[in-house]
KESE-660667 format. One record per residue (C-alpha): residue number from 0; x, y, z. Coordinates in pm, whole numbers. Layout:
<nodes>
+-----+--------+--------+--------+
: num :     xx :     yy :     zz :
+-----+--------+--------+--------+
: NUM :      X :      Y :      Z :
...
+-----+--------+--------+--------+
</nodes>
This chain:
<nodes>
+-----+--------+--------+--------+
: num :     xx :     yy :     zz :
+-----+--------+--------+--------+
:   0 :  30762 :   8013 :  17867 :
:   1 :  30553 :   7996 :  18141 :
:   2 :  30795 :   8122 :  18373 :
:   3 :  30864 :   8456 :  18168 :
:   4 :  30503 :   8517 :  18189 :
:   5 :  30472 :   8496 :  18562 :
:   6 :  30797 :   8695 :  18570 :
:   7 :  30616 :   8965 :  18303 :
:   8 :  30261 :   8949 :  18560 :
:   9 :  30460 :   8983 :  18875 :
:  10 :  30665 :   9303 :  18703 :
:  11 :  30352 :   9411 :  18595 :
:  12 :  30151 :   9425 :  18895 :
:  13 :  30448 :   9537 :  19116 :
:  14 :  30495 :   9901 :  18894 :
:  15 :  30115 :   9960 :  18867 :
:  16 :  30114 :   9867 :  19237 :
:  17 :  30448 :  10142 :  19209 :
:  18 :  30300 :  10387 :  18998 :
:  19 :  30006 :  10533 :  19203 :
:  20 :  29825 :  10873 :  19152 :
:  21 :  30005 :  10995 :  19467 :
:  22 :  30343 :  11006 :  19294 :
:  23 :  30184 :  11065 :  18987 :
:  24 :  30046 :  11414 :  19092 :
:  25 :  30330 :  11472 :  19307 :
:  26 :  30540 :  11462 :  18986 :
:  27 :  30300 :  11684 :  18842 :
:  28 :  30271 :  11888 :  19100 :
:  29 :  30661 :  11973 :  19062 :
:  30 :  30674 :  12002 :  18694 :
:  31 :  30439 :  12268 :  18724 :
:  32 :  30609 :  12488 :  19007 :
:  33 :  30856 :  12440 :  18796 :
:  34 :  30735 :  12567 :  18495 :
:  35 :  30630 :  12909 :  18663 :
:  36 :  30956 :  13018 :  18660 :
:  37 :  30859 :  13172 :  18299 :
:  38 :  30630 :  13378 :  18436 :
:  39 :  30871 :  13546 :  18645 :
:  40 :  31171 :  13603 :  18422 :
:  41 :  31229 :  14059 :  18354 :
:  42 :  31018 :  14154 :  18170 :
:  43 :  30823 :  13908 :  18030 :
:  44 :  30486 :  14031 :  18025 :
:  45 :  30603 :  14400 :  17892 :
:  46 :  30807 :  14228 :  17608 :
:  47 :  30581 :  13978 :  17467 :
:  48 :  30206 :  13942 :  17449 :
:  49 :  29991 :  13761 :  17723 :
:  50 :  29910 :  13445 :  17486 :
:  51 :  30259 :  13388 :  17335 :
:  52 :  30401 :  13399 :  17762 :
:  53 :  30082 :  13161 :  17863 :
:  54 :  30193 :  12934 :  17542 :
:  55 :  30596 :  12955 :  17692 :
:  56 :  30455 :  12853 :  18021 :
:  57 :  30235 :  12590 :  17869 :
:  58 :  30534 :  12424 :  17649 :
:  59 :  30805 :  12405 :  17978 :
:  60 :  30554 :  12237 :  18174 :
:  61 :  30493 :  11976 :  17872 :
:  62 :  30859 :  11965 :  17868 :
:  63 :  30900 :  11933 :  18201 :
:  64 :  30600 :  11679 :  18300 :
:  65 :  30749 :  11440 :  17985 :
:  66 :  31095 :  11417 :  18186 :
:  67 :  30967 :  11386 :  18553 :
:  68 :  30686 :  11142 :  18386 :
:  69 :  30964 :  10935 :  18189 :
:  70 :  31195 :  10940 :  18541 :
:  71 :  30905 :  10852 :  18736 :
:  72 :  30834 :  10552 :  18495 :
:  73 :  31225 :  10435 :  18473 :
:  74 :  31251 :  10436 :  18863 :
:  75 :  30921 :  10286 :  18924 :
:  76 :  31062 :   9969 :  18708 :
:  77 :  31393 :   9978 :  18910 :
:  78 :  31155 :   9970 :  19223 :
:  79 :  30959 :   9645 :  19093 :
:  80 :  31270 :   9480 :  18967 :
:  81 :  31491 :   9482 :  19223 :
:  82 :  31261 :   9539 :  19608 :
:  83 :  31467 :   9454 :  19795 :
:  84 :  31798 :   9680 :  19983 :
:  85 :  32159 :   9748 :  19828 :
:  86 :  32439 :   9829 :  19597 :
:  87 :  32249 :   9681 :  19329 :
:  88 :  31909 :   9884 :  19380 :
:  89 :  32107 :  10206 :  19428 :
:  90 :  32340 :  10157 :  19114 :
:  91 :  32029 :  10100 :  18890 :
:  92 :  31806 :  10366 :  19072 :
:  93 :  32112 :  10602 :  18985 :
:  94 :  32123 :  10454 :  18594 :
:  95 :  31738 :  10488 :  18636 :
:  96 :  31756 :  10861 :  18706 :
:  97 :  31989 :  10940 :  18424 :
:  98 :  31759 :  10710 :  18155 :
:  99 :  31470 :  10864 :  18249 :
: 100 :  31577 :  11243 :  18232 :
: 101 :  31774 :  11181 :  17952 :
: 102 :  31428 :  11017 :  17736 :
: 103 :  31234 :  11272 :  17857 :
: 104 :  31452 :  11554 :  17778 :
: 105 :  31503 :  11419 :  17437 :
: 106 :  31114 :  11398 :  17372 :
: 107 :  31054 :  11752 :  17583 :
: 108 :  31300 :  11958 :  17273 :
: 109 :  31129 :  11731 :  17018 :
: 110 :  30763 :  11818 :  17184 :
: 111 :  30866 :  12188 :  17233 :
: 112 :  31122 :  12295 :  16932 :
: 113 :  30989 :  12058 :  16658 :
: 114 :  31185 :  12013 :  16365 :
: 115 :  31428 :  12294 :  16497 :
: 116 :  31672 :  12532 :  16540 :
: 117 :  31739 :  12383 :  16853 :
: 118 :  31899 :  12531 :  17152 :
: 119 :  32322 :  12484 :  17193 :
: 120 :  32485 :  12206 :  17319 :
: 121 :  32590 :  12384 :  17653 :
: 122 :  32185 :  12495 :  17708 :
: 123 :  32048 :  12141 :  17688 :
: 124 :  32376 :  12006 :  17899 :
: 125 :  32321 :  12253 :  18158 :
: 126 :  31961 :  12146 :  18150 :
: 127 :  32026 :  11795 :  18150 :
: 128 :  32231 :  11840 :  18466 :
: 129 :  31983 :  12071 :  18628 :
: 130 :  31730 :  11780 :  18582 :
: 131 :  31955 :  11507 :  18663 :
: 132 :  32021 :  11677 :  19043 :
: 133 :  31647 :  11800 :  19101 :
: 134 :  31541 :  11404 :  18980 :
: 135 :  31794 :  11267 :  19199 :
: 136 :  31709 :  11506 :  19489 :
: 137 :  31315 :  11388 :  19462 :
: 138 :  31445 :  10961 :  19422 :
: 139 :  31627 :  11047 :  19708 :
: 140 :  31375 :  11137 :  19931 :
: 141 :  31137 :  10892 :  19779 :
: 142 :  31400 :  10584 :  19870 :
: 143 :  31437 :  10729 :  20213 :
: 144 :  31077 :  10773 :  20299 :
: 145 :  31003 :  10392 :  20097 :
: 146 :  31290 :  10252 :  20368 :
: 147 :  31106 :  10438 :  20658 :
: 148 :  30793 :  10289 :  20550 :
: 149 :  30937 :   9952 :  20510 :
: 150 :  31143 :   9973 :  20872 :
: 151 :  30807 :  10085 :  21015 :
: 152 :  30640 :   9779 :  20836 :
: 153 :  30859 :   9537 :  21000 :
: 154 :  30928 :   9687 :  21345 :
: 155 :  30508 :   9665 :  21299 :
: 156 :  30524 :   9271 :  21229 :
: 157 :  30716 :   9226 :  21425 :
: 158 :  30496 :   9328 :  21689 :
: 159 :  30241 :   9164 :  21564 :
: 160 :  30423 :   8830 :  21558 :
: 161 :  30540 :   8902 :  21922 :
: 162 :  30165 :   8954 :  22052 :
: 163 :  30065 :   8641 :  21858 :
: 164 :  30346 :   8458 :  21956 :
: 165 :  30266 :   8587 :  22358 :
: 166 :  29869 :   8517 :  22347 :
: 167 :  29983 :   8185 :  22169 :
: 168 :  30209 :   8144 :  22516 :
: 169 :  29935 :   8231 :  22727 :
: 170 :  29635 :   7971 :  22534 :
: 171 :  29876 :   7703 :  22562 :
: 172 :  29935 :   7819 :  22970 :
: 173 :  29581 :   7850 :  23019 :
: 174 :  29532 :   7494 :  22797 :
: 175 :  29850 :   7386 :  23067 :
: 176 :  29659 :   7452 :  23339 :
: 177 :  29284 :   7280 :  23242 :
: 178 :  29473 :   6953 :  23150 :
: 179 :  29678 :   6995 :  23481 :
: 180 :  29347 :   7018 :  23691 :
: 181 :  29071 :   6936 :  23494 :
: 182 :  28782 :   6956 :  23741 :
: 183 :  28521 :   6677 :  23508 :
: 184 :  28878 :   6469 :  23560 :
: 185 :  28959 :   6532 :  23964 :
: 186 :  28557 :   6495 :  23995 :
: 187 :  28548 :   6127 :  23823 :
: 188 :  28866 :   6059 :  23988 :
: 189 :  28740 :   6142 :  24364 :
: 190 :  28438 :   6016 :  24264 :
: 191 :  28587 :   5666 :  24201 :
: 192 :  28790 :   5668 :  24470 :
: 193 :  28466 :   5724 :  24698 :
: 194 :  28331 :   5390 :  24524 :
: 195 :  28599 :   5157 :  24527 :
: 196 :  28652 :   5208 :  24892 :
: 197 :  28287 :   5073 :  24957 :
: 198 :  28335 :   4764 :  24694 :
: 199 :  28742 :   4723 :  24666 :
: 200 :  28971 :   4925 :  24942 :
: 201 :  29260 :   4792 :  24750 :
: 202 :  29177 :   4946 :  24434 :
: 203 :  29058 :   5272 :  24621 :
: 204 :  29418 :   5324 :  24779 :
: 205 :  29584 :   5243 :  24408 :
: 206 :  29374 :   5514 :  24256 :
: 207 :  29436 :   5757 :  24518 :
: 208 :  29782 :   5672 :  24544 :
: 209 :  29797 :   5766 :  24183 :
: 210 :  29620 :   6070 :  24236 :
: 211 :  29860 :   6201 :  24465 :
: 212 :  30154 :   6095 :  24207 :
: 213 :  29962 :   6259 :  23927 :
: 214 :  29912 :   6600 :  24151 :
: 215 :  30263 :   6621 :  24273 :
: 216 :  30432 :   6594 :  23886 :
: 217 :  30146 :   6821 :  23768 :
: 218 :  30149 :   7087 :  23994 :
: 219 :  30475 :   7252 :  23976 :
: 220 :  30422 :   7268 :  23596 :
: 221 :  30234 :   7572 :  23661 :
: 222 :  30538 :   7796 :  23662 :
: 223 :  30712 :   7597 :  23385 :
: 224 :  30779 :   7597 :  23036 :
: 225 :  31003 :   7296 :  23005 :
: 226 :  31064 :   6999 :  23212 :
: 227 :  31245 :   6677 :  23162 :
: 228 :  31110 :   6389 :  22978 :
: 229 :  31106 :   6144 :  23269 :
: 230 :  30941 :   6418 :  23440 :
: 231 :  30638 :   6432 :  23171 :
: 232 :  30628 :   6043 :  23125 :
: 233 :  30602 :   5985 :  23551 :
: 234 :  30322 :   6227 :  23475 :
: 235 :  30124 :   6059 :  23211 :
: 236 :  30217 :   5727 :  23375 :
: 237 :  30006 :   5835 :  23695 :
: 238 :  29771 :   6001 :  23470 :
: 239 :  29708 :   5654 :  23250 :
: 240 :  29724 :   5443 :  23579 :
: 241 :  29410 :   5625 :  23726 :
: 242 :  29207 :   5595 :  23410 :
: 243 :  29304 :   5223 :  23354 :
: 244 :  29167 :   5178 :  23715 :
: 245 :  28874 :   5379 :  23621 :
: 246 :  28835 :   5177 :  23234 :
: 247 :  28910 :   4853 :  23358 :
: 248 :  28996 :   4658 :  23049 :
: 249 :  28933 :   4878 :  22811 :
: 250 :  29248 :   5064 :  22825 :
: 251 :  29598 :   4924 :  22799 :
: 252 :  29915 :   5097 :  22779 :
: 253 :  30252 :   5059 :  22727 :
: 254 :  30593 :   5307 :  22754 :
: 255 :  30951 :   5242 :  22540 :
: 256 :  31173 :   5525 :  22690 :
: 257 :  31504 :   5448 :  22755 :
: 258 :  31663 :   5560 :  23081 :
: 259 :  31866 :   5827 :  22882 :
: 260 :  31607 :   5963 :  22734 :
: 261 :  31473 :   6061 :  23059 :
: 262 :  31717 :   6372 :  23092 :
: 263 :  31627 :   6500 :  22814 :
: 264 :  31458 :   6872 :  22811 :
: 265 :  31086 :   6838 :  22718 :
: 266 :  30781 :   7134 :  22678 :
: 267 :  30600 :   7040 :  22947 :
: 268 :  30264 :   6884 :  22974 :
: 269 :  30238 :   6803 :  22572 :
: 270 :  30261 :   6473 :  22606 :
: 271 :  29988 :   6431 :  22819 :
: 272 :  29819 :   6653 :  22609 :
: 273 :  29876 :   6414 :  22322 :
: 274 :  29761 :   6123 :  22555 :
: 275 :  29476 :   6301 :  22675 :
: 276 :  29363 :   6320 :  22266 :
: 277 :  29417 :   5946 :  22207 :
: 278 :  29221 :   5838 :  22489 :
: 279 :  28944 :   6106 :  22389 :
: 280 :  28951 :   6072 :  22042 :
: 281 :  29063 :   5741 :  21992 :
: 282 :  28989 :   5483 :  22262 :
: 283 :  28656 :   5661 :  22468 :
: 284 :  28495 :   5615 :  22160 :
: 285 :  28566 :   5307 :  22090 :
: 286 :  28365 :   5017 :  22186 :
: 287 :  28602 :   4782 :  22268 :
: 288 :  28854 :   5030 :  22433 :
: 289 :  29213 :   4987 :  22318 :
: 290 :  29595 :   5080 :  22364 :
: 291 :  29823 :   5358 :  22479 :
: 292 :  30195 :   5310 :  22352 :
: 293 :  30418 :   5583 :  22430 :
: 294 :  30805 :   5504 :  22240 :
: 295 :  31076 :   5767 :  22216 :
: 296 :  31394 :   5735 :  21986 :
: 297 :  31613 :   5984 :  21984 :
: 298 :  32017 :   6024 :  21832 :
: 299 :  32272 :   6285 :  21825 :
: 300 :  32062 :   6558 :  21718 :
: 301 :  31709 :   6449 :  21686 :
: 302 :  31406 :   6375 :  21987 :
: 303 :  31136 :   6140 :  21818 :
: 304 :  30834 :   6094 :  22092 :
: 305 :  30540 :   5872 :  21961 :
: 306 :  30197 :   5833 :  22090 :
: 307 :  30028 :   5536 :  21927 :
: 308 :  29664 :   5417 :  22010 :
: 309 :  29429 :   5140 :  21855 :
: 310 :  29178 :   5365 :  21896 :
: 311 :  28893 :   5429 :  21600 :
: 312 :  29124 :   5623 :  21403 :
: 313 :  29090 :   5958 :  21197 :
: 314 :  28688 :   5934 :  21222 :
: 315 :  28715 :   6112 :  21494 :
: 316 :  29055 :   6200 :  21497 :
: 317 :  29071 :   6546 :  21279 :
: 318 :  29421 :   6659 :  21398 :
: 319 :  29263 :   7050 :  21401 :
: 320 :  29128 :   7099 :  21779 :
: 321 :  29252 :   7298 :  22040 :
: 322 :  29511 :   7128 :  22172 :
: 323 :  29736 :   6989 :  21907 :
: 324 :  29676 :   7381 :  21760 :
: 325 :  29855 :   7439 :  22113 :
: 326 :  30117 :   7218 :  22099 :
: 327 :  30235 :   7328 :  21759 :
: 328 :  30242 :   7675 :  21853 :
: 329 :  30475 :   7593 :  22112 :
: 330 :  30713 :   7352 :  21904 :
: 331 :  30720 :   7702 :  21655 :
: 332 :  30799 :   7915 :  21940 :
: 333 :  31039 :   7697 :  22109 :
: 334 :  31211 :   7531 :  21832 :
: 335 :  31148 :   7736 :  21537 :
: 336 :  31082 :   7559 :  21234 :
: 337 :  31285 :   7244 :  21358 :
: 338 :  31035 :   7075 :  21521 :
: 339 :  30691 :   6938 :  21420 :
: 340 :  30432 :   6758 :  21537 :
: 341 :  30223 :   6511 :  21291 :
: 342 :  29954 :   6281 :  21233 :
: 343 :  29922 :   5957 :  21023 :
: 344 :  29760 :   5628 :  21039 :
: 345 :  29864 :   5360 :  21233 :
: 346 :  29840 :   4979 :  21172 :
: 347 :  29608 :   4804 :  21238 :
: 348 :  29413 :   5100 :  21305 :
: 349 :  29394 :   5411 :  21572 :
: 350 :  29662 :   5709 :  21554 :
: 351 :  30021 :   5777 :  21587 :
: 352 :  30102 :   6144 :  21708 :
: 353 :  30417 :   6209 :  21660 :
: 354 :  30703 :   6507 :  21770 :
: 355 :  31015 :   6562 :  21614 :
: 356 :  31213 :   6850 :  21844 :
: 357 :  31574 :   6897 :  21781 :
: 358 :  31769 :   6715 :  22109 :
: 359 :  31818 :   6968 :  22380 :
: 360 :  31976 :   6799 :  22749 :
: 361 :  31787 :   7022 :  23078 :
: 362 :  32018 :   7182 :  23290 :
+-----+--------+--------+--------+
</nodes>
């Protein structure tokens, strides 16, 4: 039951949405050209008086406004029935016509001769005919200008979804390039290295040993949408061996990718964007620090890439900021709607992050 109702509101809203006062005066607008062609029939104004040839005029336009009011409502319900293109829509626009003209016409000799004499067969035929064409001619150019309109519609969202699409390209470039040299992150960094080489040379050549490593897989992402995954976990391994130098204990990670997995074709830098959230969201905050583990699985078909951390969890960890917005973006305009990137809990507490990308090997 309910679903005939929704059916009956959705009909109902798409013919008033159908039936505007545009078409509405445009049909009335034509009925009463039409109609004036009483007033210029031989002569009518010697033959009969003034008010008897203003009351002819008057009763064809009634006539004529019921039939292109009844055709206007039969193809309006066609229209809301069936939107979309084809045989089908054509066929019952056609039906449509012929319904419409033929109620109206009915109720126009009704309106206009009353109880009678009525006109001969081959008068209203010929007049059923001439409105048939003239109704068919105006559905005509309706449908044509409704599929312009519609082709100009999409060609429009189209462009629309492009530009999105391209500034989407360019935020995630621009959000490419801050996590590839982030100067608060190069600043610490250097600034680090400056200390340990007055307390601990050893750890001051690690660090900027891993600097170098983390600038030489980050740079060349610049000009690149996709690299390899060993190419994006070398990077966040460099990337998580300066801040565990720089965190001490606090941070602790761990990578499962098997050496296959490595040659697999990967959007570059979103996994280190996805690290770069844990360590933010989830183990900065936390007073105790915690645990990076990065684990890919992957089959015939399907790329699984995990970022777990014991972090403090979904306090602080909303799933809505700038950079996951980023990454799925990309996944959309990469992958289409195979791919995903999501967010649950994970045990015994912190974040998992997780992409699921259909399995594409790089070149």
């Amino acid at each position: 039951m309910s679903r005939a109702v929704d059916s009956v509101r959705r009909f109902a809203s798409a013919f008033r949405r159908e039936v505007n006062w545009r078409r509405t005066f445009a049909v009335t607008l034509i009925c009463l050209v039409l109609a004036t062609q009483i007033l210029f029939q031989p002569g009518i104004f010697e033959d009969y008086e003034i008010v008897d040839t203003l009351k002819a005029f008057l009763e064809y336009f009634a006539e004529a406004l019921l039939i292109g009011l009844a055709t206007l409502a039969a193809v309006t319900s066609v229209s809301a029935l069936f939107p979309g293109e084809g045989f089908l829509r054509a066929a019952t626009l056609a039906a449509a016509v012929a319904l419409g003209v033929a109620t109206g016409a009915a109720a126009g000799l009704a309106f206009r001769y009353g109880a009678g004499p009525y006109p001969n067969t081959l008068y209203i035929e010929g007049e059923m005919i001439r409105w048939m064409v003239l109704a068919g001619m105006v559905t005509l150019i309706d449908e044509i200008r409704r599929r312009e309109r519609a082709a100009i519609d999409a060609l429009h969202r189209l462009e629309v979804d492009r530009i999105a699409i391209e500034k989407q390209r360019v935020e995630a470039r621009l959000q490419v390039m801050q996590a590839q040299i982030e100067p608060h992150f190069l600043f610490n960094t250097l600034a680090t290295v400056k200390r340990l080489y007055r307390t601990d040379n050893t750890g001051g050549t690690r660090m900027l040993d891993s600097l170098m490593q983390y600038l030489r897989a980050a740079l060349p992402r610049l000009r690149e949408d996709e690299a390899t995954l060993g190419d994006e976990v070398d990077l966040i391994g460099a990337y998580l061996d300066i801040l565990r130098i720089r965190m001490g204990e606090r941070l602790r990670y761990s990578m499962q990718v098997p050496s296959e997995a490595r040659k697999v074709s990967f959007p570059s830098m979103m996994l280190i964007t996805l690290v770069e959230n844990a360590i933010k969201h989830g183990i900065a905050p936390s007073m105790d620090g915690g645990a990076i583990d990065v684990r890919v699985e992957f089959d015939g078909r399907r790329l699984q890439v995990d970022v777990a951390d014991t972090g403090v969890g979904f306090k602080a960890s909303s799933g809505s900021g700038i950079g996951l917005a980023n990454i799925r973006a990309r996944l959309t305009a990469i992958f289409g709607a195979g791919a995903e990137l999501a967010l649950f809990a994970n045990e015994p507490r912190g974040v998992v992050a997780r992409i699921v990308a259909p399995l594409r090997w790089a070149a």
